[in-house]
C-alpha positions in Angstrom: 0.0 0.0 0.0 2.8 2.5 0.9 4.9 1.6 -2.3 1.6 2.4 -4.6 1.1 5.9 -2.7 4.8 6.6 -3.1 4.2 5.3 -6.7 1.5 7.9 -7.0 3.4 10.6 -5.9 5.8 10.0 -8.1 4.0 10.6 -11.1 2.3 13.4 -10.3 5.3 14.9 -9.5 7.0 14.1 -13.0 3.6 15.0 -14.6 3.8 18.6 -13.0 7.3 18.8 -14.0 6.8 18.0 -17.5 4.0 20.2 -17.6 6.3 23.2 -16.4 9.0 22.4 -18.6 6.4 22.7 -21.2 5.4 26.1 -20.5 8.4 27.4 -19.8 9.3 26.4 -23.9 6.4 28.8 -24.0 7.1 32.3 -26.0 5.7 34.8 -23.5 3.9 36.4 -26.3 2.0 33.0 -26.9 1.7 32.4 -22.9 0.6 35.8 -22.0 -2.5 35.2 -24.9 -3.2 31.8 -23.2 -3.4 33.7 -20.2 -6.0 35.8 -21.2 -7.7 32.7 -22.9 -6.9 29.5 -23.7 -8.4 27.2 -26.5 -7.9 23.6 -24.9 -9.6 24.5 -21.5 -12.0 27.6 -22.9 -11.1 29.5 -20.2 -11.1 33.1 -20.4 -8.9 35.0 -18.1 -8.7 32.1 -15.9 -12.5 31.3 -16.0 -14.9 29.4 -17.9 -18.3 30.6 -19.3 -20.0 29.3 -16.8 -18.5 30.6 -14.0 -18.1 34.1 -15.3 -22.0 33.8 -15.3 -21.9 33.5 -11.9 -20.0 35.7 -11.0 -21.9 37.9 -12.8 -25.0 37.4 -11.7 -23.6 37.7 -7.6 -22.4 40.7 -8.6 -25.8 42.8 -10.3 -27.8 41.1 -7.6 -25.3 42.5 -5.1 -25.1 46.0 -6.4 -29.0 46.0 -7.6 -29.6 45.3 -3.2 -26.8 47.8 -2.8 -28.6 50.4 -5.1 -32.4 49.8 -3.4 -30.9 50.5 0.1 -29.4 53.9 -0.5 -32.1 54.7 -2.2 -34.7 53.5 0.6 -32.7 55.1 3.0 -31.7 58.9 0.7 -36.1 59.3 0.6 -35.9 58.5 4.3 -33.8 61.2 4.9 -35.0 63.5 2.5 -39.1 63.2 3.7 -37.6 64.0 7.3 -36.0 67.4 6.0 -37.8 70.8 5.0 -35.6 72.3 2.4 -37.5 75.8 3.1 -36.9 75.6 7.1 -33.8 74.3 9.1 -33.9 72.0 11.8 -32.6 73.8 14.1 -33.0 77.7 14.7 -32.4 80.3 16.2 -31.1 79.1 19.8 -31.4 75.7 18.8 -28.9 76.3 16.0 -24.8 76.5 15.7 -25.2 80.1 14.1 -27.4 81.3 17.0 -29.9 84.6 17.7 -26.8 87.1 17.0 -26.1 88.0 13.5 -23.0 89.5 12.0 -22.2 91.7 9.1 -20.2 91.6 5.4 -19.4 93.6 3.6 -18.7 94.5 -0.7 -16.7 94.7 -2.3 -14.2 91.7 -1.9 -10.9 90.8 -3.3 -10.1 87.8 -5.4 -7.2 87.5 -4.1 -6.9 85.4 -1.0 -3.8 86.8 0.5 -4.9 90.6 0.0 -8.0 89.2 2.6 -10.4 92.1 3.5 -8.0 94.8 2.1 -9.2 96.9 -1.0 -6.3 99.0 -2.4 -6.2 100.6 -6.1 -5.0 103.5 -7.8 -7.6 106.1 -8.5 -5.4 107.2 -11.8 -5.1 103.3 -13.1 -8.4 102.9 -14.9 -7.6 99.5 -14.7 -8.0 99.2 -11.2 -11.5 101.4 -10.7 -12.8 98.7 -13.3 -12.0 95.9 -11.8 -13.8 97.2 -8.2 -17.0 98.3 -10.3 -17.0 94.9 -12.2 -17.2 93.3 -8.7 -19.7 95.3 -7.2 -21.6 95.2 -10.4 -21.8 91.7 -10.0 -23.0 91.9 -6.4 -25.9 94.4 -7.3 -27.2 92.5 -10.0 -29.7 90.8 -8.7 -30.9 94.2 -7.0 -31.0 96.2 -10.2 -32.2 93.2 -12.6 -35.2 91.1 -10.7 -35.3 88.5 -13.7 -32.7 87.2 -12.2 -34.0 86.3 -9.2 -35.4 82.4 -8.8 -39.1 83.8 -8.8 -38.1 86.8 -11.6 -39.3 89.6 -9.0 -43.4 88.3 -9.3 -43.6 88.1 -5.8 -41.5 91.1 -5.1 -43.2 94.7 -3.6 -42.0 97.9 -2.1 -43.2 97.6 1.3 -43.9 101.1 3.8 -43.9 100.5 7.0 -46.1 97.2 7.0 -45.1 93.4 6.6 -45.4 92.1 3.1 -48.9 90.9 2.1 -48.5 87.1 2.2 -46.2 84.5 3.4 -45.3 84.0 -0.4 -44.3 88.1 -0.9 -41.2 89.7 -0.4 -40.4 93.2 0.0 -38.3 94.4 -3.0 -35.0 96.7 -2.0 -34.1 99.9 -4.2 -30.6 100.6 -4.6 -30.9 103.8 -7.3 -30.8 107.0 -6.2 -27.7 106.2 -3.9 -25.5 109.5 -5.3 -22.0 107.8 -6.5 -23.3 104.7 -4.8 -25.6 103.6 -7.1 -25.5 101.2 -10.0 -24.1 102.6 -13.7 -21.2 104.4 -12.0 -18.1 104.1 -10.8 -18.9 103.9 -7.0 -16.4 107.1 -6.2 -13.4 104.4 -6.9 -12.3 106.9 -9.7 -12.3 110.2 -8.0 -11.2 108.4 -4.6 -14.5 108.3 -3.0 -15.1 104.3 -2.6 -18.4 103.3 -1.7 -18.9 100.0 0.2 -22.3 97.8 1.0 -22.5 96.4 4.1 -25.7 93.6 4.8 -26.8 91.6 7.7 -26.0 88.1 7.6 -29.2 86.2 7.2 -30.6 83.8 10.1 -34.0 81.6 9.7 -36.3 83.4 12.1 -34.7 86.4 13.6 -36.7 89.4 14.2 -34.3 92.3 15.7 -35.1 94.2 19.1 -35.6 98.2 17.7 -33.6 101.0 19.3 -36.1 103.4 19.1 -37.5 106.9 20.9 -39.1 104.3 23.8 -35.8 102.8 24.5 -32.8 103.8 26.3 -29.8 104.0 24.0 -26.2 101.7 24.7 -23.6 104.8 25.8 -21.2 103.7 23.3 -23.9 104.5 20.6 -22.4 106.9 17.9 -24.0 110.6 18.6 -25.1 110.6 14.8 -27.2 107.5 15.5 -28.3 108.9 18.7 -29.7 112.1 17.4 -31.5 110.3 14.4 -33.3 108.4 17.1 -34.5 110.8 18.9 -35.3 112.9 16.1 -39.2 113.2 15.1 -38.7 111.3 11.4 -37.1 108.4 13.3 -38.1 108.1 17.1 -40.7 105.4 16.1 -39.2 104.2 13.0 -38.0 100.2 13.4 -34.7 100.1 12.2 -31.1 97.8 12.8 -29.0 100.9 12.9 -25.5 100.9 11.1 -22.5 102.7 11.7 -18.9 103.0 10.5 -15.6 104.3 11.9 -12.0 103.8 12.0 -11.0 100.6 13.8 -8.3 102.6 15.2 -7.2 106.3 16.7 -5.1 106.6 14.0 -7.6 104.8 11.9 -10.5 107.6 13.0 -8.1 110.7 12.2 -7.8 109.6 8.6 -10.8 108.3 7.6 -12.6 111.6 7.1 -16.1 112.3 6.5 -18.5 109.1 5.9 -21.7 109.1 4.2 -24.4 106.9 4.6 -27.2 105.5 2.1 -29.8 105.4 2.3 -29.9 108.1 4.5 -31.3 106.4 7.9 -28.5 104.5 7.0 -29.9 101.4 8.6 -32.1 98.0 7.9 -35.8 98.7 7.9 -37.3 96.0 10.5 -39.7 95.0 7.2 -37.4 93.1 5.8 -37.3 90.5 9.0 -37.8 87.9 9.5 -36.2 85.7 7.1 -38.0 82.5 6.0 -36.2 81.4 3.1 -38.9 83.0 0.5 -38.0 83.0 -2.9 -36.9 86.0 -3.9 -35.8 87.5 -0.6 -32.9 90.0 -0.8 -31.2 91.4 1.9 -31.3 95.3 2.7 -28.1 97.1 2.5 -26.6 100.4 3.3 -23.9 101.6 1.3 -20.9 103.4 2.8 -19.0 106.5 1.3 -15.7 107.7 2.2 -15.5 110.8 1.2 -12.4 112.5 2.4 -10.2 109.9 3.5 -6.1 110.2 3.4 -4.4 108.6 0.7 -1.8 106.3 0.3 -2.2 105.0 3.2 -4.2 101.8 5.4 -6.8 102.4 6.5 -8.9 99.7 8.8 -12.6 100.4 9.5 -15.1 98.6 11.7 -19.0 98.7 10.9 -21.0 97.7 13.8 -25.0 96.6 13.9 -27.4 98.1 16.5 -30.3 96.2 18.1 -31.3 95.3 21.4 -30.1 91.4 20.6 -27.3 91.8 18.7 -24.5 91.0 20.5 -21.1 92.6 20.1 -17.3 91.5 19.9 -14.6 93.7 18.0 -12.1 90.9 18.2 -10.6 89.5 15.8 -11.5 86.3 16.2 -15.2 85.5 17.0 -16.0 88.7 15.9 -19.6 89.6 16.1 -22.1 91.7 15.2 -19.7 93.7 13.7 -17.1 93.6 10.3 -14.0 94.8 9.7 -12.1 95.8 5.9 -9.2 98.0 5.3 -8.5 100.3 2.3 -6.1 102.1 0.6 -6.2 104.6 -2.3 -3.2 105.1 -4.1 -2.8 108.4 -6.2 
């Protein structure tokens, strides 16, 4: 019994061995084509018919499954989310009930960060800043752009918009060298800037108003348009700029503000992610500043629950830019 099995062994070791010695005669040209498939056995790439069916068919039944279950579970998820209303708001939310501010226009360039410095003589320069701010604005001067072409837009007074479905519409002509088809003052060193209220689902602002006491560190300009009869009762998130800086305050010069309550009218809030909605803004002028120099200015928001923070990181209710006019 042992001598058969050693027998056995035997020849299925000079079998293999004949059959390498046989390949290895082999071109590589011919093996590598037997590789990929090979007449005696009908195998292709190692496999026969059959069993590439298989394989197949393991395969589209896998990925078919695979396919039914993301798709079972991508409705789930979308039936449990409102596209129109977050989940979470206001103090529910990561953004929270305190809004901050941006400003226009912005460089392309990421390492010149808020900084906006041209030459008022290089006419390439002023076209570049009206392009961008051009750009921004169009939406506010063209309503067919908008997602619901301005149908649903209206210029409000001193009410809320009619519906749910309306928004009130936001008119940005009549803004001196800040309005649209100019040059914004770039080109007689006069820039104008548009600063808005960052959007959050929900928030109505507290009013400053004639009924209210005032914060101390409340800008006297804002202070006296308060208390003055055309605005005491008028619901407004009050805006003001100045110099970040001493230095920054002696050179900025005289600021103008459009339009001239220079604030966001409380019709506008809150926002509920209507089509169509476009945020107020109030456009900045700097009118006399120095040239040829930096300078860094802060805008700040006013309303009862807006919190503020200057610093430079977790700034808020407040934004800061710089500029510099060459001549």
């Amino acid at each position: 019994m042992s001598h058969q099995v050693k027998r056995s062994e035997n020849e299925t070791f000079k079998t293999a061995e004949r059959s390498r010695r046989s390949r290895a005669k082999v071109p590589r040209w011919k093996a590598l084509r037997l590789a990929i498939y090979d007449p005696s056995t009908k195998k292709f790439l190692g496999r026969t018919k059959s069993s590439w069916g298989v394989v197949g068919l393991f395969y589209l039944v896998f990925f078919t499954v695979l396919v039914i279950l993301c798709a079972i579970c991508y409705k789930g998820l979308m039936l449990s989310i409102d596209l129109k209303r977050p989940t979470y708001i206001l103090e529910d939310s990561l953004i929270g009930t305190s809004p901050g501010l941006g400003f226009r226009p912005i460089s392309d360039d990421i390492n010149q960060g808020s900084l906006v410095w041209y030459n008022t003589s290089n006419s390439s320069d002023v076209k570049t800043w009206k392009k961008r701010i051009d750009k921004f604005l169009d939406v506010y001067v063209n309503s067919s752009l908008l997602p619901t072409r301005g149908k649903n837009q209206r210029f409000c007074t001193n009410i809320q918009p009619v519906s749910v479905k309306t928004v009130c519409a936001f008119d940005v002509t009549g803004w001196g060298d800040c309005s649209p088809g100019g040059n914004y003052g770039y080109d007689n060193s006069t820039p104008c800037f548009f600063i808005k209220l960052n959007k959050i689902y929900g928030w109505v602002p507290s009013y400053y108003n004639g009924n209210k006491p005032l914060p101390l560190d409340m800008p006297p300009n804002i202070r006296d348009k308060i208390k003055s009869t055309n605005f005491s009762n008028l619901n407004v998130v009050w805006v003001s700029c100045q110099g970040q800086n001493p230095a920054d305050r002696e050179m900025i010069g005289d600021i103008k503000y459009y339009p001239t309550h220079h604030g966001f009218l409380g019709y506008y809030f809150p926002f509920t992610n209507t089509p169509g909605y476009l945020s107020p803004l109030v456009a900045v002028q700097f009118s006399s500043s120095k040239k040829n120099v930096i300078i860094n200015v802060e805008c700040r928001a006013w309303a009862e629950n807006i919190r503020y923070s200057g610093r430079t990181q977790n700034r808020e209710g407040s934004v800061h830019f710089a500029f510099m006019i060459d001549i």
